[in-house]
Steps between C-alpha positions, in 0.01 A plus 500: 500500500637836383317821692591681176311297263200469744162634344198579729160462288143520606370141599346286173211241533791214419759601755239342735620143468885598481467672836435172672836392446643882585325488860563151543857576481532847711303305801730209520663617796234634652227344721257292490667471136840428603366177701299326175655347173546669200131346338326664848679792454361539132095412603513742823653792233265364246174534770652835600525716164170316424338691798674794392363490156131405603496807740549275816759718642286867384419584177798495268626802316624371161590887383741494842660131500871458261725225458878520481669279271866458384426421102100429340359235653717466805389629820636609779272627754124734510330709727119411447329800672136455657308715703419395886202313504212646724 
């Protein structure tokens, strides 16, 4: 990963499915994620952006959520921006 040839873009209906991999990864060390296998890891990130998306967590605000990614099709990381629910 080169911070020079990093590219932040607004968030795109098929970076959903890539991003279960991306926050798979970042929580690896953290818990509960650090203490389930890889495959857990995956479904809980999977459940989790799924809430996201459905409004679970406040209603989403697609104009406000971006992705980072090192080359087209590659991500690296998002900020998926709701509002708090009432």
């Amino acid at each position: 990963f080169e911070p020079a040839k990093a590219r932040v873009r607004p968030l795109a209906e098929g970076d959903w499915e890539p991003l279960i991999d991306v926050f798979a990864s970042a929580f690896h060390r953290q818990q509960p994620f650090a203490s389930v296998l890889r495959d857990q890891r995956e479904e809980a990130a999977r459940d989790s952006l799924g809430q996201t998306r459905a409004g679970g967590d406040g209603p989403l605000l697609p104009q406000a959520c971006l992705v980072a990614e090192d080359e087209p099709g590659k991500l690296l990381g998002a900020i998926l921006v709701t509002l708090v629910p009432s």
